[in-house]
N, C-alpha and C positions, 0 to 999 in steps of 0.2 A: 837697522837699515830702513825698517817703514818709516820711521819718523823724517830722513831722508825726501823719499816722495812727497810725505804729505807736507811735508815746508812747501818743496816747491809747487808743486800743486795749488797749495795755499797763497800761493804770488808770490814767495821770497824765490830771490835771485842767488848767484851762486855764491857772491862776497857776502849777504846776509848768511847766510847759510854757513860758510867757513868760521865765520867770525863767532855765529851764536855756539856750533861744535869746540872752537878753539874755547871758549868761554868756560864753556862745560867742562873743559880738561879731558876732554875724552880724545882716545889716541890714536893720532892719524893712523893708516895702514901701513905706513914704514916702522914706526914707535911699536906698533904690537909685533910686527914680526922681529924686529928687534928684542924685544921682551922677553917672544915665546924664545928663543936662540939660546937667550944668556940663563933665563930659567931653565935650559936643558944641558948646559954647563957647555956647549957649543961655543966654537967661535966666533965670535961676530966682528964683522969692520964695519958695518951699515952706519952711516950718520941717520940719525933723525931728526927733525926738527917739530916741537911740541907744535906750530902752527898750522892750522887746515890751510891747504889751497883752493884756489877755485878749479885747477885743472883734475883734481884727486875727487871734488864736488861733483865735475861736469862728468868725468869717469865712472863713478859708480850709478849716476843717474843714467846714463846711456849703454852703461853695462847687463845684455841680457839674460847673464848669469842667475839676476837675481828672481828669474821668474820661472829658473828652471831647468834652463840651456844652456848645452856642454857645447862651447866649441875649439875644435882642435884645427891647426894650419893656418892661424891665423899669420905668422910668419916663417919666410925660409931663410937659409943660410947658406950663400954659393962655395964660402970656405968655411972650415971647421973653427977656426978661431974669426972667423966674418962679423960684418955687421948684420946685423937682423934685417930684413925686410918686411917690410907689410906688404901681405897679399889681396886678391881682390875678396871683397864680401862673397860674390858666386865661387870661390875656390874652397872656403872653407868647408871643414866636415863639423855638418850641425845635426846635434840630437837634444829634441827635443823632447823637455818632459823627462831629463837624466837623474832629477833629484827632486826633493821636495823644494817646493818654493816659497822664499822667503817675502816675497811680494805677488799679490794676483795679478795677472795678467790686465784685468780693467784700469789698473790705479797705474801701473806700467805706460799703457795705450794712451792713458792723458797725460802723465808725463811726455811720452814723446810728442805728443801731437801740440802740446806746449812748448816745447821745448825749437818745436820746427816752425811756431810759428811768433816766437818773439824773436826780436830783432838779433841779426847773426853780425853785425858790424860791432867794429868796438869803439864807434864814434861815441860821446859821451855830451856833446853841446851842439848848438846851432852853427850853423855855415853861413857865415858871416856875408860872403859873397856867395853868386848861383855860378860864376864863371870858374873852370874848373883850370885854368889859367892865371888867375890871380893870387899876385904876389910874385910871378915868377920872371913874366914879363915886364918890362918899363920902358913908356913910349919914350924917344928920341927925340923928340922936341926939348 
């Protein structure tokens, strides 16, 4: 999981990062709980697929688990067979410092503070025009 950080840390991004994990054949977090299941002679339905995502990428780097912290409530359930809800950050119950941690807190801190401050759009080229109108309108003449 440090190795994780220090990629990105290192300036890769989350697709460099999936891709170099996928490479290494090492297995997503659906594939090992898959694993652990059917090595315990358990039933499993889980698909997994051998490919890292970026969203699975962007999850464990923003996951503050890895520094220590337990948190519970992070969703509720209005029916017993309901969909999940996510609750608000202030709602949660957080204990800090629950377990030993897997990442220090500093290497954490610049991941976040990188993470907040490269670009959050998923535009990926230039904008051809500035008019946020174009292409939609056509003059009548």
């Amino acid at each position: 999981m440090r190795k994780f950080f220090e990629l990105y840390n290192g300036g890769w991004g989350y697709q460099k990062i999936a891709g170099y994990l996928t490479g290494l054949h090492i297995p997503t977090p659906r594939m090992a709980e898959k694993e652990r299941r059917e090595e315990k002679g358990l039933p499993c339905r889980l698909s997994a697929k051998p490919r890292w995502s970026v969203i699975s990428v962007q999850g464990i780097l923003d996951n503050d688990f890895y520094i220590g912290t337990l948190r519970h409530g992070k969703y509720t359930r209005r029916k017993i067979n309901g969909k999940d809800i996510k609750r608000e950050e202030s709602d949660h119950m957080v204990f800090e410092n629950h377990h030993q941690p897997i990442v220090d807190y500093r290497t954490f801190a610049v991941t976040r503070e990188l993470r907040s401050k490269r670009c959050i759009t998923n535009y990926r080229g230039q904008r051809l025009n500035s008019n946020v109108y174009s292409g939609f309108l056509i003059c009548g003449d």
